[in-house]
N, C-alpha and C positions, 0 to 999 in steps of 0.2 A: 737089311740094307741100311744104310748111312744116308741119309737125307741133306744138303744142303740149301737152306733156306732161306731168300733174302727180302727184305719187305720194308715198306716203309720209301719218305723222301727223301733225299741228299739234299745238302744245303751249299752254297756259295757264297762265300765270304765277300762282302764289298768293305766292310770295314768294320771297326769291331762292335759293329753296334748292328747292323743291315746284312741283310744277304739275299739273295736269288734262292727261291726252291718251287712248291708244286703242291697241290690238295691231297695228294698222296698220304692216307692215316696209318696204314700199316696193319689193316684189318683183316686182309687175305691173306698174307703173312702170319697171322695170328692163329687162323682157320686151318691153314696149310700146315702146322708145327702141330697143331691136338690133332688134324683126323691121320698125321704120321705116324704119333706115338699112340693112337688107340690103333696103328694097326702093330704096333711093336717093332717098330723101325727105330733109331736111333738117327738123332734132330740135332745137326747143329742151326742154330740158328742166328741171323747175322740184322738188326733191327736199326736203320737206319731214321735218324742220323746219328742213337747216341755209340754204335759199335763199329759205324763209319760214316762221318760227315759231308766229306764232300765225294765228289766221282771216284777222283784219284787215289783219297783211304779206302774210296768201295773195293776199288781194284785188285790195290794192294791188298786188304784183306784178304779178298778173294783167292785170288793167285794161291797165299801161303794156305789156305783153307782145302784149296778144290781137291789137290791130289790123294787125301783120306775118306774122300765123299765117292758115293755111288752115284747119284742123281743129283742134279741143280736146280732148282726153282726158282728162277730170276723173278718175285713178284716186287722188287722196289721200282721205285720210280725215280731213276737216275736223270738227272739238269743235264740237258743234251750242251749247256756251255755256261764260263764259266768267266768272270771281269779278270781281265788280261790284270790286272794287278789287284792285290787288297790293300785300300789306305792304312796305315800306321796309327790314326786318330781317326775319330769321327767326320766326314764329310762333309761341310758345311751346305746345307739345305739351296743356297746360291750357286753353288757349285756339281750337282748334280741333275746337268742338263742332258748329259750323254754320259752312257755307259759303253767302253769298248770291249767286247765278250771274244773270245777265242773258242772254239769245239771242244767240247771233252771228247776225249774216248770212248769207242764203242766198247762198254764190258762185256755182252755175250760174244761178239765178233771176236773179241781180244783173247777171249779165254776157250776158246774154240780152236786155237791154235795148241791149245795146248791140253787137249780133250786126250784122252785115252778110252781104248779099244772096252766100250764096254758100259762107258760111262752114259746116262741120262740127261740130256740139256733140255729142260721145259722153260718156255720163256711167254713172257705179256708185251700185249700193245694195244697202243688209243690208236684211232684211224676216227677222221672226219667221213674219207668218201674210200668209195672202191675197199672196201673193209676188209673183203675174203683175200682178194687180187693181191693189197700190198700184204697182207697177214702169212702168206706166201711167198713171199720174196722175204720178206725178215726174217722167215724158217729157213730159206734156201741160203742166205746171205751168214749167217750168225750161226749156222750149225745146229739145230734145234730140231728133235724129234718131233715135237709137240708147239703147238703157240695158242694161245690164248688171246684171241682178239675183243675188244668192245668199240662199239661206235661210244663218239663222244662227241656234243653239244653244246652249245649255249644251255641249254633246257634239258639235255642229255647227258649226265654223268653218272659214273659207278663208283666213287667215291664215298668210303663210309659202309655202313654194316646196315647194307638192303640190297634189296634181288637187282641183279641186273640179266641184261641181257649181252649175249656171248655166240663167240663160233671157236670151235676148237677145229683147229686148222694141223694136219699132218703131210705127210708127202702125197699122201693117196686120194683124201678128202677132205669138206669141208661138215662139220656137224652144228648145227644151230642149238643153242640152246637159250629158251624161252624163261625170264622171270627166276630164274635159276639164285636159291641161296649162297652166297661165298662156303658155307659150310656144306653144304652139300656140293659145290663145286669144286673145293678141296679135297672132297674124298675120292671125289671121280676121277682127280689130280692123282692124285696119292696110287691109286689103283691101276691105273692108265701106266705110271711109271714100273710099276711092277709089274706088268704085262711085258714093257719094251725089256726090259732085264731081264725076262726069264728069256726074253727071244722068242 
């Protein structure tokens, strides 16, 4: 199988010095691409932000990538928006009282339009509340076999290389999983996918 792999933050340009982005390290992306190729799957991998910076080159990448791939792994952490313009010079510290932001694009939703009969969409999300609830509507919404939820906090994050805690959410149920490794949550990844592919 062909793996497509994405991880890491996207960044936003405010100007050429600043940008908008997220604590997104690119650790389960990392996790996700060795336990692929220890099972002998073949790994493209897409490492945000240096192989795409902002939403928009995610996308684009994306798109020209997805059609030779069997399975998607949405694990980056895409800037839900983005400064309705980028200065030309540095912004003078006086002058940045307000930021005006426009939406990015939804990439799993985007690229679900243009899924083919067969293909794997596994996707991630933070949730404050109602974790399972909306973790299910972003499978339903976005086309996704799979979703991987984490609660997240002030005091509660899954950022960086330590156990978090998780619900793998699919159409039929919800499964908790406790203190769970990224590397060992990867391979469950990895294996899960290849179950939906054999059918």
């Amino acid at each position: 199988m062909r793996f497509l792999i994405v991880s890491g933050p996207t960044r936003e340009p405010l100007d050429p010095v600043r940008y908008l982005s997220n604590y997104s390290t690119g650790v389960m992306g990392r996790c996700l691409a060795e336990a692929a190729k220890k099972r002998r799957h073949k790994v493209d991998w897409v490492s945000c932000p240096e192989d795409a910076e902002t939403a928009l080159d995610l996308l684009k990448e994306l798109e020209r990538r997805l059609p030779k791939n069997d399975v998607l792994i949405m694990s980056a952490a895409v800037c839900d928006a983005r400064p309705v313009s980028v200065a030309a010079g540095k912004i003078k510290k006086e002058k940045l009282s307000s930021i005006h932001l426009v939406k990015n694009p939804d990439i799993l939703a985007t690229l679900a339009k243009r899924k083919k009969k067969g293909q794997i969409f596994i996707g991630f999300a933070l949730e404050s509340q109602n974790v399972v609830r909306n973790g299910l509507e972003k499978l339903q919404r976005k086309g996704l076999e799979l979703i991987v939820v984490q609660e997240v906090k002030k005091n509660k994050t899954p950022f960086g290389d330590k156990k978090i805690d998780a619900w793998l959410v699919d159409a039929c149920c919800a499964t908790p999983l406790k203190k769970i490794s990224k590397p060992r949550l990867a391979e469950i990844l990895v294996r899960t996918a290849e179950a939906f592919f054999q059918g």
